[in-house]
C-alpha positions as CSV (number, residue, x, y, z in Angstrom):
1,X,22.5,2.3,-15.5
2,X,22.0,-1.6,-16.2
3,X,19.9,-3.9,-14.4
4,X,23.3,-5.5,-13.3
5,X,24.7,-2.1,-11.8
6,X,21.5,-2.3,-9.7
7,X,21.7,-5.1,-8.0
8,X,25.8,-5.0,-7.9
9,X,25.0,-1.6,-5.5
10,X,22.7,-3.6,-3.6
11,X,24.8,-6.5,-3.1
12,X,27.6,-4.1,-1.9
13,X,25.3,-2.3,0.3
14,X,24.3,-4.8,2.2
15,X,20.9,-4.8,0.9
16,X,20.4,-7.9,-0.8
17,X,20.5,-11.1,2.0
18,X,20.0,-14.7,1.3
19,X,19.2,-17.0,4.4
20,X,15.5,-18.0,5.0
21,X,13.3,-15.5,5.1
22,X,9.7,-15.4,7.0
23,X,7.6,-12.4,4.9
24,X,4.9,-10.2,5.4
25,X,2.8,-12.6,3.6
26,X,3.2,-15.8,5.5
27,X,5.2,-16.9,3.2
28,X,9.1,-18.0,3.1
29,X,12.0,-16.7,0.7
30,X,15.6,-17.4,0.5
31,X,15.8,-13.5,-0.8
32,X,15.5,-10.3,1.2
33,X,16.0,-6.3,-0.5
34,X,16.3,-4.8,3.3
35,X,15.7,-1.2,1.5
36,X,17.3,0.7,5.2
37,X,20.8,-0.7,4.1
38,X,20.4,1.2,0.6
39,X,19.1,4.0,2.4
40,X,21.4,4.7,4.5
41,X,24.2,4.9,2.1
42,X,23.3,8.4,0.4
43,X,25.9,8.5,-2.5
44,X,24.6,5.0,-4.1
45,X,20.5,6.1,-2.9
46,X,21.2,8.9,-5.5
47,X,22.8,7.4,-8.2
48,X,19.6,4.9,-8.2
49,X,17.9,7.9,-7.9
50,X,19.1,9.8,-10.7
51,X,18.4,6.8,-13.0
52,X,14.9,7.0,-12.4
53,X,14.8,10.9,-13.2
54,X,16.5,10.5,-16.5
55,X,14.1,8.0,-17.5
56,X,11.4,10.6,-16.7
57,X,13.2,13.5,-17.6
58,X,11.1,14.1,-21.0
59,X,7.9,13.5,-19.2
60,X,7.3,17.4,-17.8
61,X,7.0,16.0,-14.4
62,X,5.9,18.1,-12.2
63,X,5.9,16.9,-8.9
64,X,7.4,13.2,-7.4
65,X,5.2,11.4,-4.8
66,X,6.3,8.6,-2.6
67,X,4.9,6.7,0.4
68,X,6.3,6.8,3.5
69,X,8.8,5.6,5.0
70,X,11.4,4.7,2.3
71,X,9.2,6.7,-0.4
72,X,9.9,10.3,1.2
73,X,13.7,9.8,0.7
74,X,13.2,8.7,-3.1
75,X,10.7,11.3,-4.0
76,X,12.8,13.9,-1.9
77,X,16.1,13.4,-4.2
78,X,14.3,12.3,-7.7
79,X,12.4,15.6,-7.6
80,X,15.7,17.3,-6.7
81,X,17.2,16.0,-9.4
82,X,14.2,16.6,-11.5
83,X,14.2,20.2,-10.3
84,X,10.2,20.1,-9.2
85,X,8.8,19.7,-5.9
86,X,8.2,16.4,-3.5
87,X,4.9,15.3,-1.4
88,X,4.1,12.3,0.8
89,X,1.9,10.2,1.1
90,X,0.7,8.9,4.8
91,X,-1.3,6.0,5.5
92,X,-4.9,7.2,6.3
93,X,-6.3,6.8,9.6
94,X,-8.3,3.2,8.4
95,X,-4.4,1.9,8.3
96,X,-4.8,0.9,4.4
97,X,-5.3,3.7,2.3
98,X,-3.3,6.5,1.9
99,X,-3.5,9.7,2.6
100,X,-2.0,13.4,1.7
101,X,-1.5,15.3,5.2
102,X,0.5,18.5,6.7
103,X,-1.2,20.3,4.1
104,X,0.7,18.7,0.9
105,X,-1.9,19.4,-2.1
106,X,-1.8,18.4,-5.8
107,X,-2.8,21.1,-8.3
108,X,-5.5,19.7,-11.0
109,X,-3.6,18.1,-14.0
110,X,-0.7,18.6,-11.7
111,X,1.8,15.7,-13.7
112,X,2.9,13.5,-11.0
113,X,5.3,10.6,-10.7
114,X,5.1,8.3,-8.1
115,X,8.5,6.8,-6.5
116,X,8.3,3.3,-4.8
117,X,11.5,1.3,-3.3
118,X,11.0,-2.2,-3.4
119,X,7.1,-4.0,-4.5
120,X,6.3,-7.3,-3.9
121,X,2.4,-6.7,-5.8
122,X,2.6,-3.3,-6.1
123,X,-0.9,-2.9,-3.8
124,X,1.3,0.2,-1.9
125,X,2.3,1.9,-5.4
126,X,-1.2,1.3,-6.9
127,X,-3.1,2.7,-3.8
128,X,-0.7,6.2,-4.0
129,X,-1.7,6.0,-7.6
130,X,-5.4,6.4,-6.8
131,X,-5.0,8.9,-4.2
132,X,-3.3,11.1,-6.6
133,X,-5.9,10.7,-9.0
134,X,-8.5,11.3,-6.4
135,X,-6.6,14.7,-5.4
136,X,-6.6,15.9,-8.8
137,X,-3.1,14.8,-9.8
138,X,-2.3,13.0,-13.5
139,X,-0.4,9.9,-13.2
140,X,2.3,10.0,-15.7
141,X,4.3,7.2,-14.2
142,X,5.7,4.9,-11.2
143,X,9.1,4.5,-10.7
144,X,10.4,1.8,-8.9
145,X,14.1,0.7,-7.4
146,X,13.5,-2.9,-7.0
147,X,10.6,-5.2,-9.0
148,X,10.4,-8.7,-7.0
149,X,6.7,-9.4,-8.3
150,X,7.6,-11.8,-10.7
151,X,5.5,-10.1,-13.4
152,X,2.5,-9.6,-11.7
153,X,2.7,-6.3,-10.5
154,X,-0.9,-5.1,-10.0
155,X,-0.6,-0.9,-10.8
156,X,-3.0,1.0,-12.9
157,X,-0.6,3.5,-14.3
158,X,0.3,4.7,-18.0
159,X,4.0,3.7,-17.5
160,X,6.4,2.2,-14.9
161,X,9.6,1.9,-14.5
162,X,11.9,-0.6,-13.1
163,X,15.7,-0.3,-12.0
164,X,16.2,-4.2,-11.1
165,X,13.5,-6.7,-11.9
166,X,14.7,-9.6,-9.3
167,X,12.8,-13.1,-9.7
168,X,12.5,-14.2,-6.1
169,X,10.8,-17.7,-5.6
170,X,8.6,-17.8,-2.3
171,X,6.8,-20.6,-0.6
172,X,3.8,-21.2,1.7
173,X,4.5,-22.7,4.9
174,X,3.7,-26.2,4.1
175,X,5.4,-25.9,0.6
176,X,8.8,-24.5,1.8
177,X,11.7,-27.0,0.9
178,X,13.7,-28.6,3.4
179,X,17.2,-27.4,1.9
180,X,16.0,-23.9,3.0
181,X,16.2,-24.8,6.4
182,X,18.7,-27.1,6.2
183,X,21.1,-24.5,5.0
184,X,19.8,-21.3,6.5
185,X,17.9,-22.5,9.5
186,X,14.8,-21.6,10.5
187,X,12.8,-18.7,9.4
188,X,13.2,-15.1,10.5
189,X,11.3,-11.9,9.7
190,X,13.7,-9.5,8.3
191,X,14.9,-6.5,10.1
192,X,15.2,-9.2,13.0
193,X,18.8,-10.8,14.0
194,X,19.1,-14.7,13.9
């Protein structure tokens, strides 16, 4: 599957918006990847899917991690498809780690792949990384749906994986052009109507 098959099913699932975007950050984007809209649609969520198993399909994973929320779904159907078994990762009770709960273990050496849906830095992919290294687990890889980084993903792993690498331009608030506003109005956290 091609970069351009990627974001074609993302454009069709209604999961690729353009209006003016407020994000996490502070900062403002004409792009949004709402990953629910993908989700929600399980025949394309499994095709993306089973592009990241065949990339990893010679790697003897053994078991596919993913953070909640969107993380459980990909890790669920890459490690079906993978044949080998799924665990979650939680955020930890201090809100920015995470954490392995309702009694999910990793076996030592146990070759793990990690499954993330769409990473702005990565932070959430490289923190799931360290717990699984901290619970005995051997990174072999991270898989990823979506790259919007704009090559500066920040992950400490041996090999990753992107379906769609998407160059999305973002601005502070007093850098953000007046076009955006102009055209889209004014900005809006995603997941919120206009």
């Amino acid at each position: 599957m091609k970069s351009e098959d990627v974001e074609a099913a993302l454009r069709e699932s209604g999961a690729l918006l353009e209006g003016h975007f407020l994000l996490a950050s502070g900062r403002h984007s004409q792009f949004y990847v709402e990953k629910f809209r993908l989700l929600e649609q399980p025949w394309v969520t499994s095709q993306l899917c089973e592009e990241l198993a065949r990339r990893f399909k010679d790697d003897n994973i053994a078991c596919v991690v993913g953070p909640v929320t969107g993380g459980i779904i990909l890790a669920f159907e890459v490690a079906r498809q993978l044949g080998v078994r799924a665990v979650y990762a939680e955020r930890a009770e201090d809100g920015k780690n995470f954490a392995l709960r309702r009694g999910f273990k990793l076996h030592d050496g146990e070759r793990c792949l990690i499954v993330e849906d769409i990473v702005t830095t990565g932070g959430s992919a490289q923190k799931v990384v360290e717990l699984v290294r901290a619970n005995g687990g051997e990174v072999v890889g991270v898989g990823l749906l979506v790259d919007r980084s704009n090559g500066q993903l920040q992950i400490d792993a041996p090999r990753i994986e992107s379906l769609l690498e998407m160059q999305v331009q973002s601005w502070a608030p007093d850098e953000v052009p007046a076009w955006l506003e102009e055209r889209f109005g004014p900005a809006r956290k995603p997941g919120t109507t206009k």
